[in-house]
DRENZA-87063 format. One line per field, with one value per residue (C-alpha): residue number from 1; x, y, z. Coordinates in steps of 0.1 Angstrom, whole numbers, plus 5000, padded with zeros to 4 digits. Layout:
% DRENZA-87063
n = NUM,...
px = X,...
py = Y,...
pz = Z,...
//
This chain:
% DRENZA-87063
n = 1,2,3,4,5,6,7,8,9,10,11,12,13,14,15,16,17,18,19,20,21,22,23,24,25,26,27,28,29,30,31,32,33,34,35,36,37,38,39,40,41,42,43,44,45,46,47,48,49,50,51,52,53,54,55,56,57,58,59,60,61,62,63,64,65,66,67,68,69,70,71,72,73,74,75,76,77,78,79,80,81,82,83,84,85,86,87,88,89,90,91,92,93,94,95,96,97,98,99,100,101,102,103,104,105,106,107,108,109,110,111,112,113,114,115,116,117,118,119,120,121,122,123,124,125,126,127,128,129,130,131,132,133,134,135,136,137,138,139,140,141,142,143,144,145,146,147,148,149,150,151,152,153,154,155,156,157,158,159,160,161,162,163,164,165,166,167,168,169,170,171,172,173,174,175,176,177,178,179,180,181,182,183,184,185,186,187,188,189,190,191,192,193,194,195,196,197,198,199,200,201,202,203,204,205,206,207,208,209,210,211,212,213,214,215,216,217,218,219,220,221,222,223,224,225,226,227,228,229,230,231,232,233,234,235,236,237,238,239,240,241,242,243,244,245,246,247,248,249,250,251,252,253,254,255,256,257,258,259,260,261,262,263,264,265,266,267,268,269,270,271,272,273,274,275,276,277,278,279,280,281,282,283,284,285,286,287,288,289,290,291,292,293,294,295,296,297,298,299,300,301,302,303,304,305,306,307,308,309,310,311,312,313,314,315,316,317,318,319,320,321,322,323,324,325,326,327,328,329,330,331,332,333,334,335,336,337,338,339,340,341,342,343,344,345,346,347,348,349,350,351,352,353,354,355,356,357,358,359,360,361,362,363,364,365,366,367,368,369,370,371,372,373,374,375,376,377,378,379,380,381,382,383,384,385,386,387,388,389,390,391,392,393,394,395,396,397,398,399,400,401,402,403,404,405,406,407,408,409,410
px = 0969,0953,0920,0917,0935,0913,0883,0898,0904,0867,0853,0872,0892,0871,0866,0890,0874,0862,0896,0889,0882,0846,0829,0791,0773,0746,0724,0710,0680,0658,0636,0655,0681,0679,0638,0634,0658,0634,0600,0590,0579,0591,0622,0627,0617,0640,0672,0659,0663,0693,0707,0694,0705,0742,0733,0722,0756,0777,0758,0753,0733,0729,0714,0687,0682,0647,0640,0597,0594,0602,0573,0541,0531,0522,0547,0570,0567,0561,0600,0607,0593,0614,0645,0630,0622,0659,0670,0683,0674,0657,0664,0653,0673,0644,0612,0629,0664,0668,0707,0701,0733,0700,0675,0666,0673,0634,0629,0645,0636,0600,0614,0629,0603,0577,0597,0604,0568,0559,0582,0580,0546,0554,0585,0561,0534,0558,0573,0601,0616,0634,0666,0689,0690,0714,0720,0718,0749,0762,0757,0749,0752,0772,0764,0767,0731,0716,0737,0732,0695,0694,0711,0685,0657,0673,0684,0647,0630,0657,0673,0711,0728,0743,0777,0801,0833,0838,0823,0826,0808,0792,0759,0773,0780,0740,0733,0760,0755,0717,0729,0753,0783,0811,0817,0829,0868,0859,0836,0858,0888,0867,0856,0889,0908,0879,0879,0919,0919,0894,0919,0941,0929,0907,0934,0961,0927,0924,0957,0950,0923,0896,0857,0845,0812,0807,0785,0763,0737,0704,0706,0712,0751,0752,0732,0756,0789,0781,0789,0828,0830,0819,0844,0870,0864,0863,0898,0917,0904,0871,0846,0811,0794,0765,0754,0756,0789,0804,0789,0803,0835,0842,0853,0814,0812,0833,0824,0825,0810,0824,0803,0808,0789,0795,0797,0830,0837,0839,0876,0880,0855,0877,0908,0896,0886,0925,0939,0919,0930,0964,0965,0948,0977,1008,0997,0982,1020,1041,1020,1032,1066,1068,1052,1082,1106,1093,1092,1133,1139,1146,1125,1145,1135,1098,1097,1112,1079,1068,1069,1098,1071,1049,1025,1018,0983,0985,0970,0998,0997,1011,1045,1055,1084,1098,1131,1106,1087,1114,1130,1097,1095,1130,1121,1087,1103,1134,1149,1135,1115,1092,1088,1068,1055,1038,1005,0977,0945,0931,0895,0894,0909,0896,0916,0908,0897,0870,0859,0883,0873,0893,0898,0864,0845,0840,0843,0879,0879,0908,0940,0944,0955,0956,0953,0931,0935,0920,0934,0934,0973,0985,1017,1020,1042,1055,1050,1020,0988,0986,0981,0960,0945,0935,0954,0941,0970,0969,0989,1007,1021,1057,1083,1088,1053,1031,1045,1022,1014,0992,0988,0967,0974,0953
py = 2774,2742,2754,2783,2763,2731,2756,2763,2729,2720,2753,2755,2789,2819,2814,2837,2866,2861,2862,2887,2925,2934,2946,2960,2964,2994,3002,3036,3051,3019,3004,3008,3040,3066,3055,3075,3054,3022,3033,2996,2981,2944,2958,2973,2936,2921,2947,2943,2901,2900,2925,2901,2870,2885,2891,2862,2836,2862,2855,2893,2911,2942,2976,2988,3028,3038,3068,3073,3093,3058,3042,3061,3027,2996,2977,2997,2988,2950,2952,2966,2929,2910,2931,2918,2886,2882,2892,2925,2953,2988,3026,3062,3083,3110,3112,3132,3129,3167,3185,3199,3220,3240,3236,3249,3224,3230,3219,3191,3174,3179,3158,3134,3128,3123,3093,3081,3077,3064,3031,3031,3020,2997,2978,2976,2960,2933,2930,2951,2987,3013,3023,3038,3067,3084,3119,3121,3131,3125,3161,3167,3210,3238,3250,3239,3251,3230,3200,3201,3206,3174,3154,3167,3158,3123,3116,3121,3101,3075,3073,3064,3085,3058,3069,3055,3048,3038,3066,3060,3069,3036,3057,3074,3041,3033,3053,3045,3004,3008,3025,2993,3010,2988,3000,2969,2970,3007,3002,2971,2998,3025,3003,2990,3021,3034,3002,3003,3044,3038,3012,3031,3062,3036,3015,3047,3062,3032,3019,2988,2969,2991,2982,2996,3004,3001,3026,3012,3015,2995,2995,2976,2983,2970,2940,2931,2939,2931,2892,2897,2929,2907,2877,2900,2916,2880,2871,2905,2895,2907,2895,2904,2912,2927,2966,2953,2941,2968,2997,2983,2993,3027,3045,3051,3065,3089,3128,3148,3179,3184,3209,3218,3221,3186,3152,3132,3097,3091,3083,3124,3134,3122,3132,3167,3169,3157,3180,3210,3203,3200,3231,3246,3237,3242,3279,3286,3269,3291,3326,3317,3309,3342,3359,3342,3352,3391,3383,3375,3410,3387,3412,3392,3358,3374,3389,3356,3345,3370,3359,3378,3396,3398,3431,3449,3470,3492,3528,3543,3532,3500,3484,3459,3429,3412,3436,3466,3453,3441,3479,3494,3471,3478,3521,3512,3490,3502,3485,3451,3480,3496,3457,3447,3409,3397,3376,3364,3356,3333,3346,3329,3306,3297,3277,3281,3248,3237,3206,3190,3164,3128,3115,3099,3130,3116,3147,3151,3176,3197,3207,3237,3265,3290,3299,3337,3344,3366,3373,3399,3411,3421,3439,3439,3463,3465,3503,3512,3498,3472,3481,3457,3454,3429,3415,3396,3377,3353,3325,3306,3269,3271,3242,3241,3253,3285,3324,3351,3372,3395,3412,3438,3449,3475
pz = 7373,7353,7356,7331,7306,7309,7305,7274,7263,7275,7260,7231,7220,7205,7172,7150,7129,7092,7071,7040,7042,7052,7023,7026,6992,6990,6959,6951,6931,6937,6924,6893,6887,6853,6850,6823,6803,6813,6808,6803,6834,6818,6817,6853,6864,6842,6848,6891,6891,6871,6901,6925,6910,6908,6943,6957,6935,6956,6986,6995,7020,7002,7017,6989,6991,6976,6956,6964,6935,6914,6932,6909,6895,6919,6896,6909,6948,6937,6927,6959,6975,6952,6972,7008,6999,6988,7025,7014,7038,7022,7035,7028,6995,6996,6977,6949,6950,6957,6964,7002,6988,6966,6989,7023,7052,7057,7028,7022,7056,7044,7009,7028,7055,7027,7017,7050,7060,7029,7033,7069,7063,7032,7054,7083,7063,7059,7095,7085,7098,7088,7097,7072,7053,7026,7014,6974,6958,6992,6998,7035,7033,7025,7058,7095,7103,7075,7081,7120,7112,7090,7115,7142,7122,7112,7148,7158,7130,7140,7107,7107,7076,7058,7045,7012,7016,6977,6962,6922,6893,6880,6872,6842,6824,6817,6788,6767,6779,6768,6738,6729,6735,6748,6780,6798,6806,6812,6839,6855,6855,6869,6896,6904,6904,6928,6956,6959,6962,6991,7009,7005,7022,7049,7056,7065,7081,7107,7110,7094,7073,7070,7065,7032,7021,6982,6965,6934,6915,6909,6869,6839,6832,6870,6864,6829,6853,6892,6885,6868,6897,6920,6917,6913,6946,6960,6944,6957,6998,7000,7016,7012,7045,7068,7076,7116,7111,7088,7110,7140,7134,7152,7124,7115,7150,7148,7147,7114,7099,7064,7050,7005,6979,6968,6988,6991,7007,7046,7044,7027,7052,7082,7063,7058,7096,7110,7076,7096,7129,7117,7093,7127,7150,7130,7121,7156,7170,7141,7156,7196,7182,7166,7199,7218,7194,7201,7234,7234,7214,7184,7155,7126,7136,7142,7106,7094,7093,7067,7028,7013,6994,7022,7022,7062,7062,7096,7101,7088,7056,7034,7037,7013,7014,7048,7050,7050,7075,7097,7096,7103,7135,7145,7140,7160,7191,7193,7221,7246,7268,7236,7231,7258,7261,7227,7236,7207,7215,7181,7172,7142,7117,7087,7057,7019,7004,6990,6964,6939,6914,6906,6873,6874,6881,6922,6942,6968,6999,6982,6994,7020,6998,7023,7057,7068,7111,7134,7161,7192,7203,7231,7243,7282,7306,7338,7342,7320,7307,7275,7243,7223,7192,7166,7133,7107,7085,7058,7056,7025,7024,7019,7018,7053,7064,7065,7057,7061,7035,7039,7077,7086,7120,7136
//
């Protein structure tokens, strides 16, 4: 019984975790974000070490992502080397920064391998590799095939997609900074207001202190604002750390495939999967109730599903409101025989939401607005063959969960 605990006291306990919340820093559009706005290479140097001085009085491993479209004067890539010789790791944002939400996936793979072999062979030049990558505007396709064709082609060049969890909009602050606008306590705000949203969704995401991965960009608003951002992140329980250690938490393992036009946050990515599933389950769980309720000859709880307005499309023509359709029932099934047993088979479900924008212009998976089902029914006999036939019904939120309607039984 003594020996474990003397191997303790010879060993000494495992040292307990880093206190603070992990906190990974990533920059965008390098070498230097809105170019056009810095045509001066002096000042592209001067705006890229005041980033990395903020940067290195934090003590910050930052993640660099690398726009090669930036890179058309050797200046250009010589910036790049002040961002490895600081310790701070680069990855792949494209060659041209292009929407794969406008593009073919074809495409855009071609965009984004032109980029990725062009850096490849800068990092390895200087003993480095390449492992990251992230979509511009976050956008990752409006369509399964495309974003299942990215992730094949990324998975193959062994790219990791590097996701945000603080999405924010820091970018829109440069031109009226270099126009001498005072923009200060605006951005700070901005920023704050952005970091605790995303603990707020990461934390009820994870069941506790979630990792957080803070989107910025490489420009000259950030490289007036990083140091006072910075502090105050370290005063609120931050604590700035590594890509290894972030990623490792499995959260970033976890499955998704949020398709839109526009690219939220992980944490509304994984919300919008379990908000899918969920929608998914309580409609598919309402439609067997209201099979069992048929199946106990109870038409009035089965129509109580209907909205009181609800409209029923069959052969026979239109019938509109849940009292018409419950009489038309009761005259079609008149007693527990002409009922049968009630079975659906779920074809297809899809919910009606879409892209919804916060204060700040970052965009939010939006709210399920409504609920369309396809379905195959089936009534079953003792004494005579099935009848079967296929409905499709829409479904409304209501205070105490879905109504259809609209069904169109055929």
């Amino acid at each position: 019984m003594l020996a474990p605990v003397l191997m303790v006291m010879l060993l000494g306990a495992a040292p307990p975790p880093p206190a603070g919340r992990p906190l990974l820093i990533t920059v965008d559009d390098l070498p230097v974000a809105a170019i056009s706005l810095h045509p001066n290479p002096a000042e592209r140097e001067r705006i890229t070490r005041g980033l990395l001085a903020v940067l290195k009085k934090h003590h910050i491993q930052a993640v660099g992502l690398v726009n090669g479209s930036h890179l058309k004067e050797p200046e250009q890539t010589r910036l790049l080397d002040l961002w490895l010789a600081d310790g701070h790791e680069l990855g792949n944002h494209s060659y041209s920064h292009p929407s794969l939400t406008q593009k073919s996936a074809e495409d855009f793979i071609a965009d984004v391998e032109q980029e990725r072999a062009l850096l490849a062979k800068h990092l390895a030049s200087r003993g480095k590799t390449l492992r990251f990558f992230r979509f511009p505007f976050l956008r990752e396709g409006e369509t399964l095939e495309k974003l299942r064709a990215v992730r094949a082609y990324l998975a193959e060049s062994k790219q990791r997609a590097l996701p945000v969890t603080i999405d924010n909009q820091d970018w829109s602050f440069e031109q009226p900074f270099i126009q001498g606008k005072p923009v200060s306590e605006e951005y700070q705000e901005a920023l704050h207001v952005a970091v605790r949203t995303a603990e707020a969704r990461g934390d009820k995401r994870v069941g506790g202190v979630s990792p957080q991965i803070l989107l910025l960009h490489a420009n000259a608003v950030g490289a007036a604002e990083w140091d006072r951002l910075f502090t105050w992140l370290e005063q609120t329980g931050h604590r700035f750390a590594t890509a290894d250690e972030v990623l490792a938490h499995p959260i970033f393992s976890e499955p998704h495939e949020f398709i839109g036009t526009h690219g939220p946050s992980l944490w509304d990515r994984l919300i919008d999967k379990k908000v899918r599933q969920d929608t998914e389950a309580a409609v598919h769980a309402l439609l067997r109730k209201q099979a069992e309720a048929w199946n106990q000859g109870d038409l009035e709880a089965f129509c109580s599903v209907y909205a009181e307005d609800a409209a029923f499309l069959s052969p026979t023509g239109l019938t509109r409101g849940r009292a018409q359709v419950l009489a038309r029932y009761r005259q079609r099934y008149p007693d527990r025989k002409a009922l049968g047993t009630l079975s659906f088979e779920f074809l297809e479900t899809r919910l009606a939401k879409g892209i919804e924008y916060s204060a700040f212009g970052d965009a939010l998976a939006s709210r399920v607005h409504g609920v369309s089902v396809v379905a195959r029914w089936t009534l079953a006999y003792p004494d005579k063959a099935p009848a079967t036939g296929l409905t499709l019904l829409v479904l409304h939120r209501r205070s105490d969960g879905w109504e259809i309607v609209e069904d169109a039984s055929m």
